[in-house]
N, C-alpha and C positions, 0 to 999 in steps of 0.2 A: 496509207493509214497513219494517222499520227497519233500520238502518245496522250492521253487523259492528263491535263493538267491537274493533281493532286493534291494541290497547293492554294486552300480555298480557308475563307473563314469558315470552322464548324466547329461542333462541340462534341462529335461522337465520336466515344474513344476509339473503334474500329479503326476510323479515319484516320486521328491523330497517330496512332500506332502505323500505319501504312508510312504517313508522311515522313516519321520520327525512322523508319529504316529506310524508308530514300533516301535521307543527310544524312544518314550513318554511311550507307553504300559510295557514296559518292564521296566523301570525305574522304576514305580510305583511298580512291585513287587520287584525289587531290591531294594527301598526307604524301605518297609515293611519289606523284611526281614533285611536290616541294621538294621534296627529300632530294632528289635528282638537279632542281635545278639549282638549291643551295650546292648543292657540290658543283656543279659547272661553274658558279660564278666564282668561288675561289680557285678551282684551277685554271680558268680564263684569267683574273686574276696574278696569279702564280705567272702563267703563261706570257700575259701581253703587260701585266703593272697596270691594270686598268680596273678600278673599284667601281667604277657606275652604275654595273649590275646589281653591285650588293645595294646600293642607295636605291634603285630601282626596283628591286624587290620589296625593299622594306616599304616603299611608298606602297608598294600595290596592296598588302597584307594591311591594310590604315588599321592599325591597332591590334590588331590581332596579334600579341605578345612578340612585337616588331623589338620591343628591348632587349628579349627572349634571344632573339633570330641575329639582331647587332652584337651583342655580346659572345654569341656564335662564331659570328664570320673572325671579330676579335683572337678569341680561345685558336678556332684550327684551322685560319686561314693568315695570309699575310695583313690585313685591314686593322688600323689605327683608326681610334676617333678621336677628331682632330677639329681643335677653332678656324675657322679662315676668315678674315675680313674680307667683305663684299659691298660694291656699290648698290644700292637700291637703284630704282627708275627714277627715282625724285633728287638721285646725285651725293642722298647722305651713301653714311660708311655704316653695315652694321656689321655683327658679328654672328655667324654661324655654326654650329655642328655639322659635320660631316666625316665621310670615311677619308680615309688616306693609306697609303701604303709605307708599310715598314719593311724596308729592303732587305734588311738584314732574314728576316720571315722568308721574301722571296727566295733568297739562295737556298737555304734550306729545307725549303717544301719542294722546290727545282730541283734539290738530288733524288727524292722519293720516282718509285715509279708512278706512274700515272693512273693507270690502271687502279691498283694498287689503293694510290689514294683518294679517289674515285670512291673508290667503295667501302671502304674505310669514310667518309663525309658520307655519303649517302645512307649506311646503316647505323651511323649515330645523329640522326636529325635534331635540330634545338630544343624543339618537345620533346626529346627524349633524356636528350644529359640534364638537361636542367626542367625540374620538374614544377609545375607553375603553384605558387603558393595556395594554400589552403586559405578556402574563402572566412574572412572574418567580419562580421559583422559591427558597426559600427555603435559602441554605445557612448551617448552624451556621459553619462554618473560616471561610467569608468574614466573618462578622460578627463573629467573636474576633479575626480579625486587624485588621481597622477598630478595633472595642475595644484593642486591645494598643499599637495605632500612636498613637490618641488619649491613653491613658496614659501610654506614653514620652514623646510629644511635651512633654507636661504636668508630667512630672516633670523634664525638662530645663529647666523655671522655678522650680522648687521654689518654691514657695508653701505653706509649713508647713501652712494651716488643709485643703491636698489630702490625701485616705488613699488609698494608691498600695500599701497590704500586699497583698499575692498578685499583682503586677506578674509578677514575675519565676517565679514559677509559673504565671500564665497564657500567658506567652513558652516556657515549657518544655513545658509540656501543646501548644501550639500545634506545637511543633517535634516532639513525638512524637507528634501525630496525622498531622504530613505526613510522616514517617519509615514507622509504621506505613503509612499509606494507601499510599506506594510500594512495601512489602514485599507487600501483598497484589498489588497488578497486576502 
């Protein structure tokens, strides 16, 4: 017998609510084992001087708060982030980010016991020390007036080598959008 795929376009809450605690469900074991196998790649890491895992996990998580999870392995593992120049296929040089190992980290994580630290990584996952910012919504007005304020500011030093042209059009377009915005409400 196989399992009802749940996972359908609809629009009835019942539904949605089924679906909405199947990715809850399953999350939390996916949340446990991340948790598990972030700690294995540092103490393999630790272990062999071997970072791949951690670039390798970040790859797989494609965005899923991957700065979150590097900044992670950074904090309580041996893992540096580090530039290396690389050959493409087409024979240039370019430059990339990557992990790298800071030795000095190694020694030091190598006296802990294992065990020990192990579990100590596993029950502080990256979603958990570091807590992922508060969503902010993005508004045009407020960032023309920050813009507008930084401009004035700046032209009250007048420093010739500044171009300050359309100052005083973006203070005006600013005053008849908040003119506007009140006539409509």
């Amino acid at each position: 017998m196989t399992a009802k795929n749940i996972f359908t376009m609809t629009d009835d809450g019942k539904a949605i609510t089924k679906q909405i605690k199947s990715i809850s469900n399953r999350l939390g074991n996916v949340r446990r084992d991340l948790a598990i196998v972030a700690a294995n790649v540092i103490i393999h890491a630790v272990k062999h001087g071997n970072v791949t895992p951690a670039t390798q996990l970040c790859d797989a998580l494609e965005g899923m708060r991957v700065n979150d999870l590097r900044q992670w392995f950074i904090d309580f593992g041996p893992m540096i982030w580090v530039e290396k120049e690389v050959q493409t296929e087409d024979g240039k040089v370019k430059t990339v980010k990557q992990f790298g190992l800071d030795k000095d980290k190694v020694k030091e994580l190598a006296k802990r016991d294992t065990a020990e630290l192990a579990t100590e990584l596993r029950d502080n996952p990256f979603w958990i020390v570091k807590k992922e910012a508060a969503f902010k919504p993005f508004s045009l007005k407020a960032e023309l007036n920050k813009l507008a304020k930084r401009a004035a500011a700046r032209a009250k030093k007048a420093d010739e080598r500044d171009d300050l042209d359309g100052l005083h059009n973006l203070q005006a377009y600013i005053a008849g959008v908040a003119v506007q915005a009140e006539a409509i409400n």
